[in-house]
C-alpha positions in Angstrom: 0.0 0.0 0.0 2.7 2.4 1.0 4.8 1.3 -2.1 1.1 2.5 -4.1 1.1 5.6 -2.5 4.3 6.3 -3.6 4.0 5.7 -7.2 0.8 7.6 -7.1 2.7 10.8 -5.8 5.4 10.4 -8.0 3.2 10.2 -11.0 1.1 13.6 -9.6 4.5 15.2 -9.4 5.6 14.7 -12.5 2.5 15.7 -14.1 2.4 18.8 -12.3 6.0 19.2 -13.5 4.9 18.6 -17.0 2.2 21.6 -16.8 4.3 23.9 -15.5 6.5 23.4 -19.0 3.5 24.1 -21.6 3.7 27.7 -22.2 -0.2 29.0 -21.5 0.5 32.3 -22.7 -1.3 34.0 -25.4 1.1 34.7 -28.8 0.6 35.9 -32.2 3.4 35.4 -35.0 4.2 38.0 -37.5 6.7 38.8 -40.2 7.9 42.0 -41.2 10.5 43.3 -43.7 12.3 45.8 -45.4 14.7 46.2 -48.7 16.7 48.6 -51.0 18.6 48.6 -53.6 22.5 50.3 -53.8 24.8 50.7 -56.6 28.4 48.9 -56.4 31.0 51.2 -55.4 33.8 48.6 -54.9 34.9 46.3 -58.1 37.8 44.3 -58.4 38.8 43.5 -61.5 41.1 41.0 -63.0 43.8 42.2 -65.5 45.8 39.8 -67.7 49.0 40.8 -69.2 50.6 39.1 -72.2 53.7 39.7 -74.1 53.4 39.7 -77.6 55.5 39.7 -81.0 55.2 42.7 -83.7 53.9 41.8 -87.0 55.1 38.1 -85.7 58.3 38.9 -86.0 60.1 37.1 -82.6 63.0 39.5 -82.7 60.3 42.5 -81.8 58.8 41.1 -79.1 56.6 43.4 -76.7 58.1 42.4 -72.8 56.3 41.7 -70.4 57.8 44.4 -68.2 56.9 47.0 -70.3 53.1 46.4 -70.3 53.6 45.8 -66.4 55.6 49.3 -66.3 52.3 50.5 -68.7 49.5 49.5 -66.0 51.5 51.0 -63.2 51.8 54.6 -64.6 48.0 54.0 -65.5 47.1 53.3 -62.0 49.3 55.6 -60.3 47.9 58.9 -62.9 44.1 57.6 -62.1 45.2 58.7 -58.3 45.1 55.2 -56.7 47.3 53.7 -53.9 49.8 51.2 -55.6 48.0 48.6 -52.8 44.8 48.5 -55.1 47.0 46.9 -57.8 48.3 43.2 -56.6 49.5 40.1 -58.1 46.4 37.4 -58.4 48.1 34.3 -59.2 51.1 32.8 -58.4 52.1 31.4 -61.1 52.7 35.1 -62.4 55.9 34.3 -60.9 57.4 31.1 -63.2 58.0 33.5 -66.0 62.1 33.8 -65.0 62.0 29.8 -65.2 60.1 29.6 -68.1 62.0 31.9 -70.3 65.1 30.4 -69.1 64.1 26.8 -70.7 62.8 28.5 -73.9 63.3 32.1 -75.2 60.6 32.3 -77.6 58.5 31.8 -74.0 55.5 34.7 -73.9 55.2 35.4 -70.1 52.1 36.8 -68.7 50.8 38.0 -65.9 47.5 38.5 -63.6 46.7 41.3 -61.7 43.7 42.1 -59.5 42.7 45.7 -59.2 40.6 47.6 -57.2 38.4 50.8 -58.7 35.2 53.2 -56.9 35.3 54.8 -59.7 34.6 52.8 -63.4 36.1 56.2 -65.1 38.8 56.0 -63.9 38.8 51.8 -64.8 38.4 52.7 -68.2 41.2 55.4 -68.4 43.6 52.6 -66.7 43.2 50.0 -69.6 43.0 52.6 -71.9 46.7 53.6 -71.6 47.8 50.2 -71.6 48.7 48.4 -75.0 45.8 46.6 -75.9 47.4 44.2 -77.6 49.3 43.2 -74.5 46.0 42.6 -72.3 44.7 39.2 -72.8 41.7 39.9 -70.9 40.0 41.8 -68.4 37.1 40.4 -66.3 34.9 41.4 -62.8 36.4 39.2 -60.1 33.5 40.8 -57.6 32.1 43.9 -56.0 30.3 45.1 -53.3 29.0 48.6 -51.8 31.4 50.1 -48.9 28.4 50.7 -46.1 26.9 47.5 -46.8 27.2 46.5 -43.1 25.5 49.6 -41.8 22.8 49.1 -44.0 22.2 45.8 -43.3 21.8 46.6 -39.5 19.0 49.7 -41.0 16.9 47.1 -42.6 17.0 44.7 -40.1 15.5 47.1 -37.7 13.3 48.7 -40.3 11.7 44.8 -40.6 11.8 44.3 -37.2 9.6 48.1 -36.4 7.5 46.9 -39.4 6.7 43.4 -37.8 6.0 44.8 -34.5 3.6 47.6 -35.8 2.1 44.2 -37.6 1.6 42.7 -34.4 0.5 46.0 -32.8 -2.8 46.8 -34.9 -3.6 43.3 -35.1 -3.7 42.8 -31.7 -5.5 46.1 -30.7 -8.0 45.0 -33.0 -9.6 42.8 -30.8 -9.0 44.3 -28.2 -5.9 43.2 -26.9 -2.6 44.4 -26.1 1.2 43.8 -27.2 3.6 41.8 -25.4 7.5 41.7 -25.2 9.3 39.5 -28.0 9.2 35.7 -27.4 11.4 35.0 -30.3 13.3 36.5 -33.5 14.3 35.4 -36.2 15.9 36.4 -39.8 16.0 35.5 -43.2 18.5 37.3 -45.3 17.5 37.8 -49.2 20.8 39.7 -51.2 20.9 39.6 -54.6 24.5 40.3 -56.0 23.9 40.6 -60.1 26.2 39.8 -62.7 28.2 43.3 -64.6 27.6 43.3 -67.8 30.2 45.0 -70.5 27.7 46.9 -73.0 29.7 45.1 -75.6 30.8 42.1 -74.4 31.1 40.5 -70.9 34.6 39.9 -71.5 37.2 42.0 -73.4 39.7 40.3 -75.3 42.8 42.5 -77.1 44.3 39.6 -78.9 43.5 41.0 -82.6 45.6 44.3 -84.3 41.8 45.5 -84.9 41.7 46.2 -81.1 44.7 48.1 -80.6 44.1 52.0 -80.0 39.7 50.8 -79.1 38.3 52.8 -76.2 37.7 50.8 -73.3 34.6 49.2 -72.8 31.6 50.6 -70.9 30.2 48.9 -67.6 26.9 48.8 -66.6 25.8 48.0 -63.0 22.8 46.4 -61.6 22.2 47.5 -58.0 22.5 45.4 -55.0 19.4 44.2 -54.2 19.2 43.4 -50.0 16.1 42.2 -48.5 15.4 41.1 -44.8 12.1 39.1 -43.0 11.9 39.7 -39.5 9.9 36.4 -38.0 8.5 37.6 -34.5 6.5 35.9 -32.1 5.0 38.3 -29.6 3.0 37.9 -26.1 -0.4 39.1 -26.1 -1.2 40.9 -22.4 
């Protein structure tokens, strides 16, 4: 009998304890959200330089060093730190080796440059010999405040999922609670550059030598967040 008693009490215990976990409280679960749309202002671009011979003659060969010497100036009159210019693949640096096993070796090199400001991209690869730039293509890009605005929308979604909450709540009478939970979804949209041309520019052909730069056009940044709130009701 005692041992009955004592299963009995355990059993009302833990089904007390087992109430006391199921949230009674009264909650309503909204979603709010906010976007915008910003043009790049940071592009890296990837620049590769290639000797060449004149008129195919080997003995008039366009070095390497020159084009290199070319691309510097360029970046340097355009106003930009030398650090916005690096090397972007290592095997940039097998061209000693390379030429030493066969002199009619045409080295090349890849660079990766950093621009705000696509005038001044264009006037870089202007002054340099187009017949000595393989190609140029977008690496990437991205807006310089994109953090700060990221933190704006999340609290413009958030305000907007609250003043959900509020007006459907007050309409029946009702009033808002604290936050139970938050959470985020995160909707960027990073679109491809397009060349107005072409999406890549190739200088391989004598047609292309002394040909203005191409034109780049931008498709904004498109950055959405979704606030999901669950909210007490008082």
């Amino acid at each position: 009998m005692k041992k009955l008693f004592t299963l009995a009490f355990a059993t009302l215990l833990s089904v007390s304890a087992m109430a006391q976990q199921v949230d009674l409280r009264k909650k309503i679960s909204v979603s709010g959200s906010a976007e915008t749309e910003v043009t790049p202002d940071i592009i890296y671009i990837s620049i590769s330089l290639k000797e060449y011979l004149k008129d195919g003659n080997s003995k008039k060969k366009v070095d390497i060093t020159t084009l290199e010497n070319e691309l510097f100036n360029a970046v340097q009159k355009a106003g930009l730190d030398k650090e916005n210019l690096t090397i972007n693949n290592l095997s940039s640096y097998t061209t000693v080796t390379e030429k030493k096993k066969n002199p009619d070796y045409l080295a090349s090199k890849q660079y990766r440059l950093k621009v705000t400001d696509l005038n001044k991209w264009n006037a870089i690869i202007g002054a340099v010999d187009a017949k000595g730039v393989a190609y140029t293509n977008i690496d990437s890009y991205d807006y310089s405040k994109i953090t700060s605005l990221k933190q704006e929308l999340k609290i413009k979604a958030l305000q907007a999922a609250k003043a959900k909450a509020t007006y459907l709540v007050e309409a029946i009478g009702d009033k808002l609670g604290s936050a139970l939970d938050i959470q985020e979804i995160e909707n960027q949209v990073y679109p491809q550059a397009m060349y107005r041309s072409n999406v890549m520019m190739k200088a391989e052909s004598a047609d292309m030598a002394g040909a203005a730069a191409p034109e780049i056009d931008f498709k904004k940044i498109k950055l959405n967040y979704v606030m999901n709130v669950v909210f007490e009701i008082k």
